[in-house]
N, C-alpha and C positions, 0 to 999 in steps of 0.2 A: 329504307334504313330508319330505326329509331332512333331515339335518344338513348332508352336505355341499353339497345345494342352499343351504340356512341361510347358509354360510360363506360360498358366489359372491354372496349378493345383500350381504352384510355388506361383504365385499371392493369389489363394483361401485359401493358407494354408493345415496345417492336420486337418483331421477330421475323418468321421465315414469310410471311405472309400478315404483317402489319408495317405501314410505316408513316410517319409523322414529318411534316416540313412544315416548319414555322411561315412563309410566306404571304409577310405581313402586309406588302402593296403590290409583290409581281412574284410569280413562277419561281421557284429555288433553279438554278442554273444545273441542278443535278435530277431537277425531279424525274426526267423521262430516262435515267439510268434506271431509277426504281420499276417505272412502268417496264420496260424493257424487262428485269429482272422476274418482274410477277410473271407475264407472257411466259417467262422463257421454262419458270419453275412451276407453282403451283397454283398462281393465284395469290391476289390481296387485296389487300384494303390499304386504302391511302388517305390520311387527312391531311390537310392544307388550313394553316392555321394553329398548329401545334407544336410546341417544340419535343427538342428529342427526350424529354423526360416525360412527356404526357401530360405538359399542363395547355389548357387550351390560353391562348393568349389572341385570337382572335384574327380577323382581315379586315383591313380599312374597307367600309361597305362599298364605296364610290369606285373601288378596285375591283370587285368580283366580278363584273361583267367583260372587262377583258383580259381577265384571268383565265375564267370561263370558255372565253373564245379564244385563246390562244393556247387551251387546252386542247380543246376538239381541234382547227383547224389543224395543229401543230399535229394529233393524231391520225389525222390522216393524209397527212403530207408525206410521200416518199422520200425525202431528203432528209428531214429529220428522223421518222419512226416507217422501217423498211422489216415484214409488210406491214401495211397502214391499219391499223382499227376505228374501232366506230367506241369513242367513251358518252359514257352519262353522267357528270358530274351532279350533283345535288347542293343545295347551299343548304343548311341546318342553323338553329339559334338553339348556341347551347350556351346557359349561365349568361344571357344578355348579349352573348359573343357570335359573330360568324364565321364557321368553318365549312370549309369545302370537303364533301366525300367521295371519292369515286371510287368502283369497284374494279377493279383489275380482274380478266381471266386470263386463267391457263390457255394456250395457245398448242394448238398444235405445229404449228409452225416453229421457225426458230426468228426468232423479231434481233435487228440491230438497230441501235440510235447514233448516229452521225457515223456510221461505220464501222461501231465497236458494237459487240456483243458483251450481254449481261447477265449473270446467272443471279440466283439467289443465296445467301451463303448465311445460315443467323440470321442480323439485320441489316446484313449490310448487302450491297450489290458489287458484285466482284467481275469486272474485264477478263473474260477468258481468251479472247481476240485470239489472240500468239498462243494461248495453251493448250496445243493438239490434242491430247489425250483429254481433256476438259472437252472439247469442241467435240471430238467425237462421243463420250460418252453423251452427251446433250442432243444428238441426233439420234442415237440410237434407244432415248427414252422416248422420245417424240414419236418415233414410229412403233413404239414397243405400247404405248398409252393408246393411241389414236390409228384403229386400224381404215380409219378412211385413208390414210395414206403409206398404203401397203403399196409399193410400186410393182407395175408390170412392163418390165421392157420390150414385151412383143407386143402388146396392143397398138392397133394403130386405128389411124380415122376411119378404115373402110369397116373397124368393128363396131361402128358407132351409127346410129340412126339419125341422118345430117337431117332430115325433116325438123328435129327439135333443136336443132341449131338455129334453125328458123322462126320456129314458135319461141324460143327465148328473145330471141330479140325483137317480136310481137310484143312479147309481154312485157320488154322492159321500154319498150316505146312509150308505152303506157303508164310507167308507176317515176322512169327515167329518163326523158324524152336524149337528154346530152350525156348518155353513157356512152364512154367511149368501145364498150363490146357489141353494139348497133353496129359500126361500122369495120368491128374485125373478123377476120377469117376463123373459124371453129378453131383451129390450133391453137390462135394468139389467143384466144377466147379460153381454153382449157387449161395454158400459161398462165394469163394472168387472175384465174381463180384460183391457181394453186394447187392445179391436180395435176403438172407433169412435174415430179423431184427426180431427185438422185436418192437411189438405197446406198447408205451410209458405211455399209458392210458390203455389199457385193461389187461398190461402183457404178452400176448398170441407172441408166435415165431410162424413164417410163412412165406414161400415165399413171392414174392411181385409181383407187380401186372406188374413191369417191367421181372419178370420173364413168366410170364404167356406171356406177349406181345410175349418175343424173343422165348419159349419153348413151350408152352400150344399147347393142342390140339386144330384146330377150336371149338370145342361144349364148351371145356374149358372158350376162349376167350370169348363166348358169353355167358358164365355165369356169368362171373367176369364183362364183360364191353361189353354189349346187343346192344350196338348203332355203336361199331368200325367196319370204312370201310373206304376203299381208292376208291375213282372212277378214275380211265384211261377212257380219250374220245376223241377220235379223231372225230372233228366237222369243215368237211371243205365245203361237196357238201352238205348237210341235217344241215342247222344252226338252225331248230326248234328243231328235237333230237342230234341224232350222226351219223357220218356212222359205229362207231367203239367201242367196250365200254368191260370194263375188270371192273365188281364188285367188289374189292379185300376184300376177310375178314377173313386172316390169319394170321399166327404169320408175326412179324416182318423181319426176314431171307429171306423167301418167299416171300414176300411183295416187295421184294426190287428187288428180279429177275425176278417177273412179270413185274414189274414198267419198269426195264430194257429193255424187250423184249417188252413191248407193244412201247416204245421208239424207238428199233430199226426196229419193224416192220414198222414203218410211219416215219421215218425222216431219209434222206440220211446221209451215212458214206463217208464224203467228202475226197481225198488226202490228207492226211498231214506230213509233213516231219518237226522231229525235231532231227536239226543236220542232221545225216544220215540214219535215224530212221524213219519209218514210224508207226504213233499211229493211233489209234482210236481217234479223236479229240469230233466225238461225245457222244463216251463213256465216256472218261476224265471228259468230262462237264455233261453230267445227271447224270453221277455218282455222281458230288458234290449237283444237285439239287435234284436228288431223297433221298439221305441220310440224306439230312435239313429236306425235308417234313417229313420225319419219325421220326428223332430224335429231333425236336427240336417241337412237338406238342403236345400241350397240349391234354392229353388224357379223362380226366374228361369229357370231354363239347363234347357235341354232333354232334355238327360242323363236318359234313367230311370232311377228308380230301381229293382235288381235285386233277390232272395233266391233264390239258386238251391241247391239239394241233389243233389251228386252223390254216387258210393257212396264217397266218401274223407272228405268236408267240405262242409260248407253255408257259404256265401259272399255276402256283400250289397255291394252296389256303388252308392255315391250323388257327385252332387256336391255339391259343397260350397266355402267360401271357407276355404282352410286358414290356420290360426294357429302352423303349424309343417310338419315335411317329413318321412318314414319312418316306422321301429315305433315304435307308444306302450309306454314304459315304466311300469308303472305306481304305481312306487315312486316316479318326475319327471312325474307326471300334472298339467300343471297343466289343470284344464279352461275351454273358452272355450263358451259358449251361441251357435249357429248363430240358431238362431230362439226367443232368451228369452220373448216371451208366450208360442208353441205348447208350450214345457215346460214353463213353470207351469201352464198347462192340463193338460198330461199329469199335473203330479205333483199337481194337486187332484182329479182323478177314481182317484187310483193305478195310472195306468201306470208312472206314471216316479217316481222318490226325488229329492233334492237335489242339483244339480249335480254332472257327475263322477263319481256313483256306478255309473251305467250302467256303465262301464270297470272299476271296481274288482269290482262284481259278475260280468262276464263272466270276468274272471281269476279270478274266487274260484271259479265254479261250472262251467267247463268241465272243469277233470282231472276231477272227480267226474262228472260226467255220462259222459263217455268214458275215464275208465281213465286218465288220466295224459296227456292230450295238452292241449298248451300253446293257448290265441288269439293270432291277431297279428291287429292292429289297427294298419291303414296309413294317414298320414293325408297328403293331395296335395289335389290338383284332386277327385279321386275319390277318397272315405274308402272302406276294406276292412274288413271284417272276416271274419276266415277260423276258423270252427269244426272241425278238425278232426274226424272221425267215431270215428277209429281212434289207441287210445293205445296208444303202444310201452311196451315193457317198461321200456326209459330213456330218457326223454322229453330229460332233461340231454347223454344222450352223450357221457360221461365219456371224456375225452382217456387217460386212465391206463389200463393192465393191469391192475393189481395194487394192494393197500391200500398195499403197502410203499412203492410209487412216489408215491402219493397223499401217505401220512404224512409221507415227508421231503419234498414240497412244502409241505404245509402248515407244520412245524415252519419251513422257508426263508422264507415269502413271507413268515408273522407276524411275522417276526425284522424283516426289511424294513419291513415295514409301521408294525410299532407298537413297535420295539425291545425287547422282551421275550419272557421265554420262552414257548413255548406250554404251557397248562398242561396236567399229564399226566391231569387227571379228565376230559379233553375230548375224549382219543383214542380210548374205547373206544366212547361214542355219535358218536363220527363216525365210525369202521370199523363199524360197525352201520349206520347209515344211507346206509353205501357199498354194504353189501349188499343192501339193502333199503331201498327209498327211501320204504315205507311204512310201517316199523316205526312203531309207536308210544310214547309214553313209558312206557306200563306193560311192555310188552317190553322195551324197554332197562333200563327199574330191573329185571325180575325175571333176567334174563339178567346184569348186574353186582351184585344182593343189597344195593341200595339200596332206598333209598326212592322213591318216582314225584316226591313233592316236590322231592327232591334230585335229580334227573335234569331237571326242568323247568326249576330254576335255572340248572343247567349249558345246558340248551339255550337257555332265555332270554338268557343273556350271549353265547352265540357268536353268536345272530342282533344281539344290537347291537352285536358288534364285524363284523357282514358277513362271520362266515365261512361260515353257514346260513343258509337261506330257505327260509320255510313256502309251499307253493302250495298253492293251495283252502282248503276250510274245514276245520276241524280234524277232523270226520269225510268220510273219503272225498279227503282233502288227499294230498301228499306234501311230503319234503323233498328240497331240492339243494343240494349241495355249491356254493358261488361260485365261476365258472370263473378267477377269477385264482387258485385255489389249487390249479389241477387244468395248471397247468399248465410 
């Protein structure tokens, strides 16, 4: 989240999916109606620190931290926020002030706080609890939005491949040693992820069809949903078919360690060292894109889903119900959960992290994998994602000649911009970083006979006035110049 996203929602007001709590030493006594209401509706955004007109009025600093924490625990407490989510609050300094932001999603579920249910209404959050017709219409969006939880009343455990009953709780040995679905039986286990409801309209209790995806038998999966497949295709010497190709059409588990291996049978596992650690750099990163294609696709629509590797870029192709239209930016990322139970599944066995991070990790760790080449992540009817194979030497493609031409834009735009001068300790790590977009800050300090300290600072303030921006990780990253100053 930025500042100046910060500013559009301050500017817009509350609404159906903004809301402001002034909460100046402790938690507003109402805030988790709101959350409650986001869950229940469409999604929003929450500031803490605000009052209800939009002025930032700030949070005693020495408060945010068990603000903070009596946020999250408080979210995943079943007494108070029933079912539990997983928030990521951010603290921000806007105008000298501290404000808290977190992002609320849409929930497929239907979430209560201390009992009561919340809907969104305008900007306010309205108690449907007692209002039947309310309660029902609010069930019957949730299964109308989210067809992972299309119920089947006749499925039962013998339809389900209890072997991966096993391998889940393998895997969450590992990522969650004191999960309490270690030690429970596949039923309680498919309960408390959220895939046995009630259809709202029929009456009838029944697994769901996100159950079937991550447990079902293959003959299962193709009774409940006849059309599901993932294609793998490596199309690099034969571009009419393939030279390579994995039909995938099983549960979801498996699906994910074919996707895996058809990956690393065709794309090199390059050196990579972080810190003093050598990872898998290309595991790291398919892992975050084969985890989107599966969790974030809409399963209804018959669209297969793709992963295809040609010799330029690997590419995946799914459908999906978009919450917005073109490139994701990922400094305006706000994320929306396609299929919230199958992620939470994903992020309790560790495939997948906390909301939204899949994006943020694909951007962190593609230039490094490939040398400096950018992801774009397109999001429509059909979400993309395009890995480049091949990093150019200037990924940026600096509109300028020359630094001289660079310099006096920059000295122009900042003048514009922010009415002041540009300062002169700023120009020589940015003609260094015009030359080399992967200098480091210990080459810049020994190249100007500074300190590295003092050079971090310098680059620290030009990235929060937007005139730099770090891509990747800080090993293996680069830097870019901000094209409104290159031009």
């Amino acid at each position: 989240m930025t500042i100046e996203k910060v500013s559009e929602l301050l500017r817009g007001g509350e609404g159906i999916n903004v809301e402001f709590k002034t909460a100046g030493f402790e938690l507003n006594k109402d805030v988790f109606d709101s959350i409650c209401g986001f869950l229940n509706r469409k999604g929003g955004h929450l500031l803490l620190g605000v009052n209800d007109k939009g002025k930032v009025e700030g949070i005693v600093e020495s408060c945010i931290p068990d603000m903070i924490n009596n946020l999250m625990t408080s979210a995943n407490n079943p007494g108070k926020l029933f079912p539990t989510i997983y928030l990521s609050p951010m603290v921000l300094d806007y105008d000298g002030k501290k404000i808290i932001y977190c992002y609320i999603p849409e929930s497929s579920l239907v979430h209560n706080t201390n009992g009561r249910v919340y809907d969104r209404n305008g900007d306010g959050d309205i108690d449907i609890t007692r209002q039947h017709f309310l309660m029902i219409n609010l069930y019957m969006r949730k299964q109308s939005t989210h067809s992972e939880d299309w119920v089947f009343p006749y499925m039962e455990l013998a339809d389900c491949k209890m072997q991966l009953f096993r391998r889940v709780k393998q895997l969450i040995k590992v990522w969650q040693p004191g999960h309490p679905w270690i030690k429970m039986p596949p039923m309680d286990i498919i309960r408390s992820a959220g895939m046995y409801k009630t259809d709202i309209v029929t009456g009838k209790s029944g697994m769901t069809l996100a159950a079937a995806l991550l447990f079902g038998k293959d003959e299962t999966i193709m009774n409940v949903l006849s059309h599901h497949k993932t294609d793998a295709l490596k199309r690099v010497e034969n571009l009419d078919r393939y030279d390579d190709r994995d039909d995938i059409r099983t549960n979801l588990i498996d699906s994910f360690d074919r996707l895996m291996a058809f990956v690393a049978k065709h794309l090199p596992d390059k050196f990579y060292l972080e810190g003093v650690i050598s990872i898998s750099l290309r595991d790291r990163l398919f892992r975050e894109v084969v985890s989107n294609l599966l969790i974030h696709r809409e399963y209804s629509n018959r669209f297969p889903a793709k992963l295809i590797i040609e010799g330029d870029r690997v590419y995946t192709e799914n459908w999906t119900l978009p919450h917005g239209w073109g490139m994701i930016d990922p400094l305006n990322f706000v994320p929306f959960p396609k299929n919230p139970v199958i992620a939470k599944f994903f992020k309790v066995i560790g495939r997948a992290d906390e909301l939204g991070s899949g994006v943020r990790n694909i951007f962190r760790d593609t230039p490094s994998y490939t040398r400096g080449a950018v992801p774009q992540l397109i999001e429509g009817d059909v979400f993309k994602t395009v890995i480049p194979l091949k990093g150019k030497e200037r990924m940026d493609q600096l509109p300028a000649d020359d630094w001289g031409e660079v310099r006096r834009n920059v000295r122009r735009k900042f003048v514009e911009k922010f009415g002041d001068r540009f300062a002169e300790n700023w120009e020589k790590p940015l003609e260094l970083i015009f030359q080399d977009k992967y200098v480091s800050a210990a080459t810049i300090a020994d190249k100007m006979g500074i300190s590295s300290r003092a050079v971090q600072k310098q680059l620290a303030k030009m990235k929060e006035m937007r005139i730099i921006e770090r891509v990747g990780a800080d090993r293996g990253g680069y830097w870019v110049i901000k094209s409104v100053y290159l031009k």
